[in-house]
Every structure is written in structure tokens, then in C-alpha cells.
C-alpha positions, 0 to 999 in steps of 0.5 A: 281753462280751469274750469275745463281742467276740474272737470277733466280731473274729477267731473269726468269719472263719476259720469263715465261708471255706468256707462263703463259697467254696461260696457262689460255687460255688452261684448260690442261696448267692451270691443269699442272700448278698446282704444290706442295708448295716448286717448288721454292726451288727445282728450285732454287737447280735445278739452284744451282745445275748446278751452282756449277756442272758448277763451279766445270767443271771451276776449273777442267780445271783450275786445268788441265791448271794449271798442264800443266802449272806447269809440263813445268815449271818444264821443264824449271827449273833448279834443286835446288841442288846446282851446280855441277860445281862450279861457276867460275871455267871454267874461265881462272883464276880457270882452266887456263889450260883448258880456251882455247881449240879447243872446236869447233868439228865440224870444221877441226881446230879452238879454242874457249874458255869456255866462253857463248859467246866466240870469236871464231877462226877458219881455212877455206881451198880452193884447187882452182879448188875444194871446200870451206872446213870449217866444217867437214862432211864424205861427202865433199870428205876429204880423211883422217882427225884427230888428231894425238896427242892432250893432251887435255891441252897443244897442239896439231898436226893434219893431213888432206889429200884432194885431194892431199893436205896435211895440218898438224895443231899444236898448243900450249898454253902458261900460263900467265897472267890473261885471259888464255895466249897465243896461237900459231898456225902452219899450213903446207901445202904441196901437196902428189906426183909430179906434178905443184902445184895448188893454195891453199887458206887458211882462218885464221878468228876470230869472235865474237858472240854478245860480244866483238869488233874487229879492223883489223890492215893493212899493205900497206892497203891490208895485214890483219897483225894483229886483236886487240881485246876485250872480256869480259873474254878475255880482251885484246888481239892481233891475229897477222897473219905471213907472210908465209915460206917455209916448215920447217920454212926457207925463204920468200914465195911469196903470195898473200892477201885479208881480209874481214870484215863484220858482222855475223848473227849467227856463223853457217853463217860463211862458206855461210859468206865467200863463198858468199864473194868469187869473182875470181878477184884476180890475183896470180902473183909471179916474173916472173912467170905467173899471175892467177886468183883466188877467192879471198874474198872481203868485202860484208857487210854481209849476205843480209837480215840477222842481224849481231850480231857479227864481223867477220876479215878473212886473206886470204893467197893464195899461191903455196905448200909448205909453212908454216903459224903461227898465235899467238894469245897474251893476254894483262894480259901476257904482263909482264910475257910473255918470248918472241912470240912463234912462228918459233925455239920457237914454233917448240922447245915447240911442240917437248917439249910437243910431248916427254911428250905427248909419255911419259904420254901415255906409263905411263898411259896405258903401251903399249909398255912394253906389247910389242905393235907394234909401229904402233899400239902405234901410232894408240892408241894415235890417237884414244885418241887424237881425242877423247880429239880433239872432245871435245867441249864447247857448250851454249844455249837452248834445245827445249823440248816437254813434253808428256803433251803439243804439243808445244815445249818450249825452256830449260833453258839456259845451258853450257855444256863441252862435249867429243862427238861422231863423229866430222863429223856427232854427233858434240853434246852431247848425254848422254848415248856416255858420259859415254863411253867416260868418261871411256877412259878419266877418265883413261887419265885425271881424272880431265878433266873427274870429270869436264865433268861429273859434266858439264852434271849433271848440266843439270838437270831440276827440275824433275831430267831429262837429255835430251838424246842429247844437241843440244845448240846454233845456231852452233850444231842446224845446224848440226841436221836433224829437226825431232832429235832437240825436246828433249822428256820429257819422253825419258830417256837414259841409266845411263852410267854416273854412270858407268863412276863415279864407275871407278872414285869414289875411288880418287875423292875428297869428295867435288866434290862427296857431290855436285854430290850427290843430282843431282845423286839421283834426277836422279837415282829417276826421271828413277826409277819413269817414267821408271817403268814397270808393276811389282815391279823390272821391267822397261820400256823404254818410248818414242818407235816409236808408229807408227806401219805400218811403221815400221818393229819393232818400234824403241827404241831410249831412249835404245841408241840401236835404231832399236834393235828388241823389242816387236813388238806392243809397250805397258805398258806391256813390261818388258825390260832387258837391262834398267833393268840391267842399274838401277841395276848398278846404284843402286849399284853405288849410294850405294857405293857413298852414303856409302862413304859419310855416306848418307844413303845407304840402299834404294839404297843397297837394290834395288841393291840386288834386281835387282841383284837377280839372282832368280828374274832375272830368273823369269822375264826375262829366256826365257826357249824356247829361252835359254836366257835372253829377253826382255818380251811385247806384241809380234807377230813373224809373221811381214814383210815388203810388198809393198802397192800402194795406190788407184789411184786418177782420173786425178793424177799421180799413187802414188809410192808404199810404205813399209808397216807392214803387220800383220799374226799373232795377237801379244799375251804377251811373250818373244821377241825371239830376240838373241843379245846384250839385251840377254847378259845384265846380263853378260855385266854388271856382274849381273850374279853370277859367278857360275850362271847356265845361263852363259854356255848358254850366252857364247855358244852364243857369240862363236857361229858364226851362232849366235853372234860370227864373226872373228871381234868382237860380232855382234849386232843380231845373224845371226839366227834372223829373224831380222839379217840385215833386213831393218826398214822402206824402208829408214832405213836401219839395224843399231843395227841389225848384226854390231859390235860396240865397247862399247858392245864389250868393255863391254863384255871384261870387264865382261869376264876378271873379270869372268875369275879372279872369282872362279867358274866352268865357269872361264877357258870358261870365259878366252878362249873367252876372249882372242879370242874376244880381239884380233879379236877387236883390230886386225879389229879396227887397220887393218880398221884404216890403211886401211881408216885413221878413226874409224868408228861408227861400223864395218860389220859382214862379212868382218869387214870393218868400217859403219856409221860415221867416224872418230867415236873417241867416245865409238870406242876409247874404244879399247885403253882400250882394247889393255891396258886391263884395265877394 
């Protein structure tokens, strides 16, 4: 606006004198030039005018910058609530059971504890003549790995099978003092059959990640005897390295030694740290045998070009099987009440203290053995509890978000979160919608443990009330991530499962944990009923489907945790999605229940539980009266495929290779996705349906129809009849959600045939056949496959029931030790 009056009041003046002096020269220009008494005014109105429509454009985009700014602000934020965890209490002082831990999944065997910035332990392994092993991946050949019993406090014992070599690893802790206690570690190693022994290596090593110090103690100058240690939280400590014996403990085994010492860029450099150190220079030579070479680990520095940020100190050990190795680790603050090492005739007399317990515990918790289960099958059971409660993991760091508004992804805030996950092998992460499921399997064990997981995730919550659907934290997980899954999506929500995991655990929990719980939960519960709104009162829309639509088959719907689950097949704001519908109705129920126990204010929550279970208001929204089912509803074609398409030769190129694209034969139109499957039998997964509901004879036909869900092995995914059954997604995305059988569906339709089996009504006796059949097909192929492979698997085929995907998969997979309890 000034500017515009400067030029107003001298600007204009010299750039009108020549055009005023042709004026007097031509009569025309001299008549126009003429004009009415006020021209100025209008003029400077007109300027005025254009100033403030100028002034206004600035301030909008100001405003819209400003509301770009403020919404990743917001992203970044953490919640006002106070937090769930209380502060301090993950610390060796207020929750000294669960300081230390083998909270490193994605390693066959290490410990850290629940620290930001912990010192970290681990085991490496080398069958010479083979691979370095470190992290655990299902394609590095192992042949079978898992923990066979672990209480998630005290010990725990492991088997892993490689190529012939067996090691088995325990551990036990030991209160005391002031940072945790002690630790001690046993590690067997012995070779499957007969034969000449190969040389083995294992690699015991621990490191720091940006605080504390090391100090190696040598013995002769070459044998790693010993690390002295500082750590914040850690204090002092010891970690001393015994020599090896003889399987079982008894006489000296002959060995050879190497120890490296150099800086560490990053814990995810470890293995390339230590593989890139490997020289076969060393010489195994025991009395009177012959001598051999082996790749021994000699001091490098470090990674080149890469800055250290901590301390790593590894004992390498390389000997013949079988032999026996123990490494205790022994805190300052324990000195005076400590009652002696716990290592050899003590550490094997604790392991069998804890073993008997651990038997004990399980068959009072879960009452296997008065069922009259199979001792085989008892010991299925506890390993799939074990690694579940082996693959729980502390993390620390920052998620990298996108909003829906700003292109560039920004860094969350800095987070802890203690976490059971999926799969060690391929999902050594948290994702939240597997948190629920595993929480239900753990609240039964430890209801304890569970309240503090649950809590953990909740105090993820930024300040618009959203959870990223997968915790990638820290250097280690980031590394274990194929790029296009790291940006966590602002829009993307994942099914509430934490709250079904909270309706199990509500009726004991204390009532000030629940009060901290409680403005967390709502705020969530309120950021799903506000960003996944559909376009009617009552209905929801999962945000963030795959938008692009020539490559896929269905675009996918990864917020729904059901992936490539048929949806509408052109995504829009029109779509109306049953299960996310059936979730937030849970959830209302459940915030109800806890805003009742409380005495907060319940009738919002109540009252939208009533409506969302409104079986009339169901029908009309989601029956299906051509499909006879439940559906999801949206802008819909039935005539899509796959086809191949070359793209147009370019001169004096390669002919480019073809490529899978969606062709369209039928323009889509709103309607019912005819798409039989686990998304039809939400209402009764989740018992929204009546007991006497005229629907549940249509939804239980289906699930005992073997052309459509029902198999010998448990419910497959999508019914068979479906044009989607078992169809590919892209040329490279195989079917996922498209036929398999997976376990947390299963489990939950378990759940809701036995409560319907025990409910009056005229579909009871049905309820309780199906029941029964579909337990036992379940546990029997889950068991037969654990046999047969040593893992549970993510899912299991239709067909044959022969396990998918990843393995071991001791996530929602250990749902079936519920199952076999029939506990619900």
C-alpha cells in the first residue's frame, strides 16, 4: 500500500509527460483527454483498490504458510497429556526386573537394556567355510531358530540349528544393587550327527551408542578376559569372558583367540564392522593335531570414512564342537549383595530353578495339561509364548513423517517405545495394529508387562491425537526397512486394536494407570472419528489407498492392516468401509466402559456404541442384499484385469520390456464390492451382531462353505469364488490377504463363535459346531506346521496349510496358544 502511494504521488508524473505533450499535438488525444472532475480520486481507489487486493493475496498465503507450518508443528508435537509412562519408571531402580532384556529382536541373541542410548551385547557365530551370522533374516539359510522358553523377566533358553550346527543360548538374570544386577550368559555349541568337527567361531561383543566407555582387560596380551565399563544408568560394570569347556560344563577346551577394538559408526555397522575386520590369518593349532587357518578378526580402526560414535570390544573364541562358553556380566552397585558369580553348578542350578517355574507358571496360567494336551503340544505352546516374549524389543529415536499437506518429510519427535513385534526375522519393529493382538496373548501372561506396552505406544501420540502405524526408531530398525515403507503418512490410520487389547485388561487394572490412559485414549479415539469420517453420519473411510490405478489390480489399503483386501476398485470419498466401521464401534464401547469406571462422562462414547451397533442401521448401510452378506460400499467396477502392455519402441533403443497394466471394461458406478471375505464377517468378528440376528445364518453358511471361506486348516481370507481369490496385485505383488489363512482373523472368529455358542438364541447349537470344527483345524495345522518347519509362519496356504510369508512369525500367530486354552 505504500508503495503504491509513492508511486501515486511522484512515480506517475514523469512517465505521463510525453504521452501529455503528443496529446496537445493530436486534437483526438487532446479531446479524450478531457475527463470528469473527481478522475483522481477514482484513480487513487483504483491503486487503493489493487493495493489491498495485493495485501489480502499476501496475507492469504501467509495464512496458508502459516497453516502448513502449524499442522508439521503439530506433527511433531507431542501430545499435552500427561504421560502414560510414568517418568523414571523403565529404570533399573523402578522396574528392575525388566531393566535388562534381550530387547534386540532382530539379533539371534543379544541384551540391552531400557535405556535411549544403551550399551548393547550381542553374539555373532562363523561355521568356517560358511557365513557370518548376526542379525536374524529367513534367508541366511538358518535352518531352524527360537526361543524355547523365556518368562520375559528372568531367563531364558534358545535353540538354533545352522547347517549342522547346534547352539543353544540361556541366560539369567540376578537382582541386586542399584543398575539392574547381573547377568550371566550360556552359549552350547554342538554339530547334528557324525562326522569331523568344523571349526566354529563364535563372537561375544559389546558396544556403546554414543555414551558410556569401554576398557578391554587382556590376558597374555591376546585373550579379551574381561571389559570394564561405564554407562549412564549402567554405572559400573564388569563383562568377563570364561574360558570355554567341554559340553556339559566339565574339563578345559582347547581354543584359539582374537579380540577387536575400534569405533562404531552406528549399531546397524556392526556385522559390516566385524566382517570387514575378518582376515584368514589366524592358525588353529591344538597339541598334536594338525594346524589350520581360520578367519580371525584383527583391529581395523573402524569403518573407512565413517565417524565413530561409539566403542565396540568383541572376544572371538574359534574352537572344535562341542564345547561350552558363559559370559557374566556383573554391576558395581551388586558388589556387596551380590552371593557369589553365576556361572558353571550356579548358573546351570538357576536355569533349572527357573525352568521348573517357567512349567509351573504356564500350566497355571493357561491349564494345558489338565485339558489333557499333548506334552508335545505343551511344549509348542510355551515356544510360541516365549518368542513372542523373546521378540520384545526396546527402541529410541525418530520416525520420519510426511503430512498430507507438505511434500517434505520431516523427523517425529524423539520417542522410546517397548514393544512386542511381529516377526524377528522380517518385522523387528512395532506396528500398531499386531500391538493389539500380541497384547491379548500377554495381558494373559503378564498383565503387567502388557499395561506397560500399552502405555509405551499411547505415549506416541502427537498433538493431533495420531499414531503412526509402524515405529521404525533408531539407526538399527531403519536398516531393516525397504525405503518406500520408512515416511509414516499423517492421514494413515490403523485399526484400534489397542483397545481391544485394554477391554481384557480393564477389569484389574489399577485406577491410576487407567486416569493417565485416559486423555491419550480420547484424543486418539477423536483424531479416527474426526480424519476417517465417511460421507454419511455412521460411516468410515480408511484414508491413504494406493491412488495409482494402472498399476494395480485393487488399489492397496495398507491403513486397514488387510493390505491388497479387495476394496472399491477406483478409490473415492464415497466409499463407506465396514471393517474400520466395526472397529470405531469397539472402540466406543470400550471407552465407554472405561470412561464409566472412572466416572468420566460416558454418554458420547455410549451412545455412539448404540449407534454403531445399531443392527438396523448396519443393515442399511452395509447388507448387501445381492451378495447375501455384509460389504464394503464405494465407486465400483467388476470388470477389471491385468493385461500386458509394450510400450512404444523408441529408434536406436532397446524394445522395452512389457509391463502389467489395469485395463477397465466397464466403467465403475457406486455399489456394493462384491468381495466375500474376512471384511464380510466383521460384524460377527467383532459381535456387533445380535445373537438372534437374521444375518448370522447367511455369515456362518459362509464360513463352512468350503467353495467360499471354509478350508480343513482354518478360514481363508477371500472366498475361493472370488474373482479376486489368489489373484496377483501388480506383476510383483503377489496375493497376500487373498485366500491365506491368518491366525488373528481366525482367533477372533473363535472368540465370537464361543461367546455366540454361550448367548440365547436360535443360532446357538450352529455357533457351537462351527466352533469346535474350526479350533481344532487351526491349532491341528499351526502345530503340524511347527513340527515339520520349527516356525510359526505369518500365514498358512488354503490348500495344503503349509506355512507363508515370514517365519518365525510369534506375533498375532501365538494367538493360537489362546486358542488351545479357549480363552477368549
Amino acid at each position: 500500500l505504500m508503495a503504491g502511494e509513492r508511486r501515486r504521488r511522484g512515480g506517475d508524473g514523469p512517465r505521463e509527460r510525453p504521452r501529455e505533450r503528443l496529446r496537445e499535438r493530436d486534437p483526438k488525444l487532446r479531446q479524450q483527454q478531457k475527463t470528469p472532475r473527481g478522475s483522481g480520486r477514482v484513480r487513487t481507489v483504483l491503486v487503493l483498490t489493487a493495493a489491498a487486493a495485493a495485501l489480502a493475496l499476501g496475507l492469504a498465503v501467509a495464512v496458508a504458510e502459516w497453516n502448513r507450518w502449524s499442522e508439521v508443528s503439530r506433527l511433531v508435537t507431542p501430545h499435552p497429556a500427561p504421560p502414560a509412562v510414568t517418568p523414571g519408571s523403565t529404570g533399573p531402580l523402578a522396574s528392575p526386573t525388566y531393566f535388562w532384556g534381550t530387547y534386540r529382536p532382530h539379533v539371534y541373541f543379544g541384551m540391552k537394556t531400557r535405556s535411549p542410548r544403551s550399551v548393547v551385547t550381542g553374539l555373532m557365530w562363523l561355521q568356517h567355510g560358511g557365513n557370518l551370522r548376526h542379525t536374524s533374516d529367513q534367508n541366511d539359510g538358518v535352518s531352524r531358530y527360537g526361543w524355547l522358553m523365556h518368562d520375559g523377566e528372568n531367563f531364558g533358553v534358545q535353540e538354533i540349528r545352522d547347517e549342522g550346527l547346534v547352539l543353544r543360548t540361556e541366560f539369567v538374570k540376578q537382582p541386586g544393587g542399584d543398575h539392574g544386577g547381573d547377568w550371566s550368559w550360556r552359549v552350547t555349541v554342538k554339530m547334528e550327527g557324525k562326522g569331523p568337527a568344523p571349526l566354529v567361531s563364535l563372537f561375544f561383543y559389546v558396544a556403546t551408542d554414543g555414551q558410556g566407555t569401554l576398557r578391554p582387560v587382556l590376558e597374555n596380551g591376546t585373550r579379551l578376559a574381561a571389559v570394564a565399563g561405564t554407562a549412564e544408568e549402567l554405572g559400573d560394570f564388569t563383562l568377563t569372558f570364561l574360558p570355554p569347556t567341554g559340553e556339559g560344563g566339565e574339563g578345559h577346551k582347547y581354543a584359539s583367540y582374537n579380540f577387536l577394538a575400534a569405533g562404531v559408526p552406528g549399531l546397524h555397522r556392526l556385522t559390516d564392522l566385524v566382517r570387514q575386520s575378518l582376515r584368514e590369518s589366524s592358525v588353529f593349532s591344538p597339541p598334536g593335531r594338525p594346524r589350520r587357518r581360520y578367519f580371525g578378526v584383527s583391529s581395523a580402526g573402524g569403518l573407512p570414512g565413517e565417524t565413530p560414535r561409539g566403542q565396540l570390544l568383541l572376544h572371538q573364541v574359534t574352537l572344535e564342537p562341542p564345547a561350552a562358553l558363559e559370559v557374566t556380566l556383573e554391576s558395581g552397585s551388586a558388589a556387596g549383595v551380590r552371593r557369589g558369580r553365576l556361572a558353571g553348578p550356579a548358573l546351570s542350578a538357576a536355569l533349572a530353578r527357573h525352568m521348573a517355574a517357567f512349567e509351573q507358571r504356564f500350566e497355571d496360567t493357561f491349564g494345558l495339561g489338565a485339558r489333557g494336551v499333548s506334552l508335545p503340544q505343551r511344549r509348542f505352546a510355551q515356544a510360541a509364548l516365549s518368542e513372542m516374549l523373546g521378540g520384545i524389543g526396546f527402541f529410541h529415536g525418530h520416525s520420519l513423517l510426511r503430512s498430507e499437506h507438505r511434500e517434505e518429510p520431516v523427523p517425529g519427535m524423539e520417542s522410546m517405545l517397548f514393544t512386542a513385534v511381529p516377526s524377528r526375522s522380517c518385522f523387528p519393529r512395532g506396528f500398531l495394529w499386531d500391538e493389539g493382538f500380541h497384547l491379548l496373548l500377554l495381558g494373559r501372561w503378564d498383565p503387567a508387562l502388557a499395561r506397560d506396552i500399552l502405555a509405551h505406544w499411547l505415549d506416541l501420540l502427537n498433538a493431533d491425537g495420531w499414531i503412526p502405524r509402524e515405529q521404525i526408531l533408531g539407526d538399527e530398525a531403519r536398516a531393516r526397512v525397504p525405503p518406500e515403507f520408512v515416511l509414516q503418512h499423517s492421514e494413515t490410520a490403523n485399526p484400534p486394536t489397542l483397545l481391544l487389547a485394554l477391554e481384557r485388561l480393564l477389569p484389574d487394572a489399577p485406577l491410576p494407570y487407567l486416569r493417565r490412559l485416559f486423555p491419550r485414549l480420547r484424543a486418539w479415539f477423536e483424531w479416527l472419528n474426526r480424519t476417517q469420517a465417511g460421507p454419511e453420519p455412521f460411516t468410515f473411510r480408511w484414508r491413504g489407498r494406493d491412488t495409482d490405478l494402472e498399476r494395480f489390480l485393487n488399489p492397496k489399503t495398507l491403513s486397514s492392516g488387510l493390505d491388497d483386501y479387495p476394496r472399491a476398485s477406483h478409490p473415492s470419498a464415497e466409499e463407506r468401509h465396514l471393517d474400520l466401521r466395526c472397529w470405531m464401534a469397539l472402540g466406543a464401547r470400550v471407552l465407554a466402559a472405561l470412561a464409566e469406571q472412572l466416572g468420566e462422562p460416558l454418554a458420547p462414547y455410549r451412545d455412539m456404541a448404540a449407534a454403531l451397533s445399531d443392527n438396523d442401521l448396519l443393515d442399511r448401510l452395509h447388507w448387501a442384499p445381492e451378495l447375501g452378506a455384509f460389504a464394503d460400499f464405494g465407486n465400483h467396477s467388476t470388470a477389471v484385469a491385468l493385461r500386458w502392455h509394450r510400450a512404444a519402441p523408441v529408434p536406436g533403443r532397446p524394445p522395452p520390456a512389457p509391463q502389467l497394466r489395469r485395463e477397465v471394461r466397464e466403467a465403475p458406478r457406486p455399489q456394493f464390492v462384491g468381495a466375500l471375505g474376512y471384511v464380510s464377517l466383521f460384524p460377527l468378528l467383532l459381535q456387533l451382531l445380535r445373537a438372534d440376528s437374521p444375518r448370522l445364518p447367511a455369515l456362518l453358511g459362509s464360513m463352512r462353505n468350503e467353495k467360499q471361506l471354509w478350508t480343513p486348516f482354518g478360514l481363508r481370507s477371500l472366498a475361493r469364488d472370488s474373482p479376486w481369490y489368489l489373484r496377483r496385485n501388480t506383476e510383483h505383488d503377489p496375493p497376500y490377504w487373498r485366500g491365506s489363512i491368518w491366525v488373528n482373523i481366525n482367533f477372533l472368529a473363535l472368540r465370537a463363535l464361543h461367546g455366540y455358542a454361550r448367548a440365547a438364541g436360535p443360532h446357538r447349537e450352529h455357533a457351537a459346531q462351527l466352533y469346535r470344527e474350526l479350533r481344532h483345524n487351526l491349532v491341528a495345522n499351526v502345530f503340524r506346521q511347527y513340527e515339520a518347519t520349527g516356525f510359526l509362519w505369518e500365514h498358512y496356504r488354503d490348500s495344503d496349510g503349509t506355512g507363508q510369508g515370514c517365519h518365525p512369525f510369534a506375533g498375532w500367530s501365538a494367538l493360537v496358544v489362546l486358542a488351545m486354552a479357549e480363552d477368549y
